[in-house]
NUVEXRO-886984 format. One record per residue (C-alpha): x negated, y, z. Coordinates in pm, whole numbers. Example, Ala and Ser with C-alpha at 12.3 -4.5 7.8 and 13.67 -1.06 7.14 Angstrom:
+--------+--------+--------+
|     c1 |     c2 |     c3 |
+--------+--------+--------+
|  -1230 |   -450 |    780 |
|  -1367 |   -106 |    714 |
+--------+--------+--------+
***
This chain:
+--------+--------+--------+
|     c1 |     c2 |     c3 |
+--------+--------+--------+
|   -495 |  11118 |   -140 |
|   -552 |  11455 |    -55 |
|   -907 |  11531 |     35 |
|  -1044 |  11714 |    359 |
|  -1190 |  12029 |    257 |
|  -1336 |  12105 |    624 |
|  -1723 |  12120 |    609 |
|  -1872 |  11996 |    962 |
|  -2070 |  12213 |   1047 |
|  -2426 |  12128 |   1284 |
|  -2498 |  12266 |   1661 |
|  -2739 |  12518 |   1504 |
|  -2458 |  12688 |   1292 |
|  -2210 |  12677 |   1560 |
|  -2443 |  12851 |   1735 |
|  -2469 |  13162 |   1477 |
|  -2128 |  13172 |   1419 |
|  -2093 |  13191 |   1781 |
|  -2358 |  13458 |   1802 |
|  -2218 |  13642 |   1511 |
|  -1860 |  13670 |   1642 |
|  -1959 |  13804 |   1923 |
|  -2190 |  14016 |   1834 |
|  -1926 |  14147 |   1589 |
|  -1622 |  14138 |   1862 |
|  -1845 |  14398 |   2096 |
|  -1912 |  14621 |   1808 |
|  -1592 |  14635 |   1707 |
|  -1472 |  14716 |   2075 |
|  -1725 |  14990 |   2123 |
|  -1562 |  15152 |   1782 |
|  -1215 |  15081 |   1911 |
|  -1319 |  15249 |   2264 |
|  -1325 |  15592 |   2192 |
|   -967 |  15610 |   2033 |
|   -834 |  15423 |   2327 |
|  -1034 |  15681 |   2566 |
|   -898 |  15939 |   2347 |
|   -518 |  15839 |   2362 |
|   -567 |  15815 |   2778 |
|   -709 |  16100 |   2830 |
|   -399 |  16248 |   2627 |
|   -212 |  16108 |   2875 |
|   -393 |  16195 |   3185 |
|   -370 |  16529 |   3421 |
|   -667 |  16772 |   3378 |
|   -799 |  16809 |   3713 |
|   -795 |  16453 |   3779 |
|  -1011 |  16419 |   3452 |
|  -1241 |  16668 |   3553 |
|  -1290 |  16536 |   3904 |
|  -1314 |  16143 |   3792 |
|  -1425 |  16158 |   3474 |
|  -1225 |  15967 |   3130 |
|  -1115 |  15629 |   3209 |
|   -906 |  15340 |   2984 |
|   -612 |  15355 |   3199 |
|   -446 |  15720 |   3162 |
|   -486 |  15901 |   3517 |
|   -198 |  16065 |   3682 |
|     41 |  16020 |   3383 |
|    161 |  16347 |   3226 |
|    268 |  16453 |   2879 |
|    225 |  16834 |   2930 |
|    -47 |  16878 |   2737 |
|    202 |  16730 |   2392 |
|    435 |  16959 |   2530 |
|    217 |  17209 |   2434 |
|    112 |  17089 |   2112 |
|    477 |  17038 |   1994 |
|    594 |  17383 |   2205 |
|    612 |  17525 |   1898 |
|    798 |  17244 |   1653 |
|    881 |  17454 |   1389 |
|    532 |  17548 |   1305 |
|    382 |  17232 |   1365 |
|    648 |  17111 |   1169 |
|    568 |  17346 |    881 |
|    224 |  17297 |    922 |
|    274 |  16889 |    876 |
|    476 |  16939 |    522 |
|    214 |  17183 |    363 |
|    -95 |  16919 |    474 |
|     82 |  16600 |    332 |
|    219 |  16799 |    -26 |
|   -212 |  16916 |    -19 |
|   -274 |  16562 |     59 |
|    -91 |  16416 |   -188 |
|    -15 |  16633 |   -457 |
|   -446 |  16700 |   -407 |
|   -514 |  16302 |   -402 |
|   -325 |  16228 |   -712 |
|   -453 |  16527 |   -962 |
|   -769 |  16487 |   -808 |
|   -770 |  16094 |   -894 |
|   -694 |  16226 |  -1272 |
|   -950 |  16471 |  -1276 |
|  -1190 |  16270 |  -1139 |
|  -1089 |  15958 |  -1346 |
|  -1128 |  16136 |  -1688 |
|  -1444 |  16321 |  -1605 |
|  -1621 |  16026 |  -1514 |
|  -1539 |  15803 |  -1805 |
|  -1584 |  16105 |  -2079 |
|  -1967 |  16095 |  -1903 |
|  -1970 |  15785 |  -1956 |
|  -1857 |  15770 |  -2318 |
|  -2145 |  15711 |  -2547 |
|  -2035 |  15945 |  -2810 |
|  -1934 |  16222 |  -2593 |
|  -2131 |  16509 |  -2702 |
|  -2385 |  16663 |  -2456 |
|  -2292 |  16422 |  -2162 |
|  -2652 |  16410 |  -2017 |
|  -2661 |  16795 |  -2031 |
|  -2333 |  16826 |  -1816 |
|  -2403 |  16542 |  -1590 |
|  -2751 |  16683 |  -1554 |
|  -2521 |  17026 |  -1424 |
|  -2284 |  16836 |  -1204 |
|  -2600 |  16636 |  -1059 |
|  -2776 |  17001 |   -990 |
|  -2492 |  17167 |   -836 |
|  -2535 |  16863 |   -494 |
|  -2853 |  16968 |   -472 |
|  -2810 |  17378 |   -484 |
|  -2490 |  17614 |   -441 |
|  -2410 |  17943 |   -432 |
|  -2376 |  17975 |    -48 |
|  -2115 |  18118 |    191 |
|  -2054 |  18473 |     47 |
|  -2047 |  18400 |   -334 |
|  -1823 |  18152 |   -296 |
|  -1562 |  18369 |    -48 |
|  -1642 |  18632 |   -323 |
|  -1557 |  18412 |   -568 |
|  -1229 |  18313 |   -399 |
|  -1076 |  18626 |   -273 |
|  -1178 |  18897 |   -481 |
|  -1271 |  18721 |   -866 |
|   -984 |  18458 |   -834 |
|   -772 |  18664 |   -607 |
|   -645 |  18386 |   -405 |
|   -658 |  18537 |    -80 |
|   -352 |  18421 |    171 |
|   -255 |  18133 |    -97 |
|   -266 |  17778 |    -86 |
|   -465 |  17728 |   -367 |
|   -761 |  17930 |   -216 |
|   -715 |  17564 |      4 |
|   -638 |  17304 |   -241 |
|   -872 |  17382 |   -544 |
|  -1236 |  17374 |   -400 |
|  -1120 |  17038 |   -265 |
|   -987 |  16906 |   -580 |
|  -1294 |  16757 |   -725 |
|  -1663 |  16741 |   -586 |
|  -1976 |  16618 |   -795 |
|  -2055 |  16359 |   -544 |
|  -1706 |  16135 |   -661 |
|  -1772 |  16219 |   -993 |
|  -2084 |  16059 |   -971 |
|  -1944 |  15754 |   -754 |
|  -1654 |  15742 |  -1047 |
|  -1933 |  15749 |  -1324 |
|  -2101 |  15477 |  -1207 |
|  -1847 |  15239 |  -1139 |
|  -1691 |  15286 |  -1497 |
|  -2062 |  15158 |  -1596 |
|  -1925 |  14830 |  -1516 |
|  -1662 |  14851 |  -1773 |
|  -1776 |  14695 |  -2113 |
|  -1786 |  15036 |  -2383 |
|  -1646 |  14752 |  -2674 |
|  -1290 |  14786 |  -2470 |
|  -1292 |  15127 |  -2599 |
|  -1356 |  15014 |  -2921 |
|  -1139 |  14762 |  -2926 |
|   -842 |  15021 |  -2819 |
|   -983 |  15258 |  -3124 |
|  -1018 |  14968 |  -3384 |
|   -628 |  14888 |  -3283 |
|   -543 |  15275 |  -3388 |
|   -479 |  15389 |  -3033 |
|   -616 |  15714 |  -2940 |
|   -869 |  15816 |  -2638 |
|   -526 |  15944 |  -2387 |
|   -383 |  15599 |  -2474 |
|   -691 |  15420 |  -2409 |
|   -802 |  15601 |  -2091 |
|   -439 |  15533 |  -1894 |
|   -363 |  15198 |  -2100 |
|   -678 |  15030 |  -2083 |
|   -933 |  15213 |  -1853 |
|   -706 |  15317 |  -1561 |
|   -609 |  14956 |  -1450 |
|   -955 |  14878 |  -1431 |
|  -1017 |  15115 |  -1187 |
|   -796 |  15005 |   -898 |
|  -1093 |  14984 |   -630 |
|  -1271 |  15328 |   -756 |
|   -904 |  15483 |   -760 |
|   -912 |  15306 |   -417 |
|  -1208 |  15455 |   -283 |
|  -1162 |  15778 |   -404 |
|   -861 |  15861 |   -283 |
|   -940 |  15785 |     13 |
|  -1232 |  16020 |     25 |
|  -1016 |  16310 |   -140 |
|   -701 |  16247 |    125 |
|   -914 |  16240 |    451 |
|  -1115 |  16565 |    295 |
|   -706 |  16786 |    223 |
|   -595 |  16597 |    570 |
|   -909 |  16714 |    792 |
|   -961 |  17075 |    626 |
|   -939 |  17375 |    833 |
|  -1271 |  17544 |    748 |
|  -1133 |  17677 |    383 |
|   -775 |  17771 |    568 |
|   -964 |  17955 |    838 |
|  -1142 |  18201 |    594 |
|   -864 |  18244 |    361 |
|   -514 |  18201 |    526 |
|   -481 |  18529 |    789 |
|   -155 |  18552 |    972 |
|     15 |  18648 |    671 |
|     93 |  18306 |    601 |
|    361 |  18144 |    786 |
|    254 |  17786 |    766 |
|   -135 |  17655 |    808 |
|   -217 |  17324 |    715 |
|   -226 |  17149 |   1034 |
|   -566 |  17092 |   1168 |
|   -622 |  17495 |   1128 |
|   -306 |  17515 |   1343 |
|   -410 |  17304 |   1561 |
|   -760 |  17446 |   1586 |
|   -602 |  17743 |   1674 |
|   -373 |  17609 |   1947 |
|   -716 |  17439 |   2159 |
|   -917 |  17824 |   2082 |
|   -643 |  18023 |   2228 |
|   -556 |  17799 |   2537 |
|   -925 |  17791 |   2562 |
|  -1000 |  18178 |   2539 |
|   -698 |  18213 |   2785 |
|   -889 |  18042 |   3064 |
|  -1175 |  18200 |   2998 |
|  -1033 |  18547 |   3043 |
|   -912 |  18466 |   3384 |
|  -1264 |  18264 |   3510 |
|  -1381 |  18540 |   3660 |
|  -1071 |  18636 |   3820 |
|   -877 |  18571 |   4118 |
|   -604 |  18406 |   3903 |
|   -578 |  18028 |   3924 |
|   -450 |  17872 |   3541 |
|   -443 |  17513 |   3687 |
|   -108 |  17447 |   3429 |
|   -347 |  17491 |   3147 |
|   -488 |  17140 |   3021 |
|   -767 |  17213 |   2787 |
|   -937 |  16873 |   2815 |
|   -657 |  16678 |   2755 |
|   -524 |  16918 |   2516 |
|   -795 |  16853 |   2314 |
|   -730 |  16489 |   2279 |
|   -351 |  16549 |   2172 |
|   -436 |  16715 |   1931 |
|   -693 |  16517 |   1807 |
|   -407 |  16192 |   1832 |
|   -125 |  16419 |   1659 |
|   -408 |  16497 |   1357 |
|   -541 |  16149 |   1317 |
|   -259 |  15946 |   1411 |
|    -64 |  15955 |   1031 |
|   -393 |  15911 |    826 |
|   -543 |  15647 |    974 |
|   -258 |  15444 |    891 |
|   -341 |  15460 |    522 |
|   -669 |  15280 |    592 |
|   -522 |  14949 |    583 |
|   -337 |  14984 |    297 |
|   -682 |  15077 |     77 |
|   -910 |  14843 |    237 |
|  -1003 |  14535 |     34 |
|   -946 |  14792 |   -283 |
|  -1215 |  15069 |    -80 |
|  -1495 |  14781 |     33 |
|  -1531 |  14666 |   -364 |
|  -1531 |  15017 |   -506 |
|  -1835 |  15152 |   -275 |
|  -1993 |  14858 |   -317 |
|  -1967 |  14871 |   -671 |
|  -2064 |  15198 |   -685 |
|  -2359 |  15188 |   -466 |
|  -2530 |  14906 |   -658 |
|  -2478 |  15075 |  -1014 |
|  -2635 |  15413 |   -826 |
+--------+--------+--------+
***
């Protein structure tokens, strides 16, 4: 006889739940509102936007303003490749880095580990600043107009080292013994023993390191000039929304009327065309991302 595993629940916790779903249902629509304001405004004509305001429903349907955006395909097509091979060529040896850094910390016998972490701890609460660390870049390092002057200072930050430290607390030290009394040595016992373990940190972290290569622009802006054929893509797109915006600026004071110039609604393609690839990844990392912070917030 196969037993009923439904609890009844009384009026009073029928009530909560009731309370708590939609409580929960209204927060999650006023998150979901301003991508769906965003992807109608996209959509919408720019003096009708300006003259109504944004609204849900898109108003006067046009795509001119992705027109714009993908005017030039070839670059924004260039600029797409070099942002995903930063994204995940950046993700993955920063997920090694990361990984081994934070369990040699952790290692009881590593020598000086306090020391160093003490130093990796320091350098979130002080840095050099802007200019020593363009200095540092372009002139000691010589990595002006090259991708690396991009993809290394994102590579590893002392914040996920410390998030990767403290979840590897949770991992018993006698499994490294274990893997040391069985002859294997520390490579073998990081990726053989320690790596699997780390599925939600991995998780987490990647996450972090792939929304920080996807979203950069900042580091592309001060080091890539025009030299460089390709820009990762939210520096090209950056530079798409300042030049239509400069444009109509130069002619405000003027008797010329630049009505075919959408900068509102330009904006918000662009924004779409950057966010619309990543945020598909979120799903995929989700139950692995919600136990790794959590994780690594309580051992903090």
């Amino acid at each position: 006889m196969q037993e009923n595993s439904k609890i009844k629940l009384g009026s009073s916790d029928i009530i909560i739940k009731t309370i708590a779903y939609i409580f929960i249902g209204l927060f999650s629509l006023a998150c979901l509102l301003p991508f769906i304001l965003m992807i109608s405004t996209s959509f919408s004509t720019e003096g009708l936007i300006r003259k109504t305001g944004f609204a849900i429903i898109p108003k006067g349907f046009t795509t001119y303003a992705y027109e714009l955006v993908l005017r030039n395909s070839k670059q924004l097509f260039g600029s797409y490749v070099v942002t995903i091979l930063m994204t995940v060529g950046g993700t993955l040896l920063g997920l090694f880095i990361i990984s081994m850094t934070g369990y040699a910390l952790q290692r009881k016998d590593f020598p000086f580990r306090n020391q160093i972490s003490f130093y990796i701890y320091f350098t979130t609460l002080f840095s050099g600043g802007l200019v020593p660390f363009y200095l540092l870049i372009s002139k000691y390092l010589g990595l002006k107009d090259n991708y690396l002057a991009v993809f290394l200072p994102l590579l590893m930050s002392p914040w996920l080292i410390i998030l990767m430290k403290n979840f590897i607390k949770a991992i018993p030290f006698e499994i490294t013994e274990s893997g040391k009394i069985d002859g294997a040595g520390d490579i073998t016992i990081f990726v053989k023993l320690i790596l699997p373990m780390l599925k939600p940190a991995l998780a987490t972290i990647g996450l972090f390191l792939a929304l920080g290569y996807w979203n950069e622009w900042y580091n592309s802006m001060l080091f890539l000039s025009a030299k460089v054929e390709y820009r990762p893509l939210q520096y090209h797109l950056y530079k798409i929304v300042n030049e239509v915006a400069s444009l109509k600026n130069s002619v405000a004071g003027s008797n010329v009327v630049v009505t075919s110039l959408p900068l509102e609604t330009l904006k918000m393609s662009t924004a779409v065309v950057a966010t619309g690839p990543i945020i598909l990844l979120y799903p995929f990392v989700q139950k692995y991302f919600i136990a790794g912070i959590t994780v690594g917030a309580v051992k903090g």
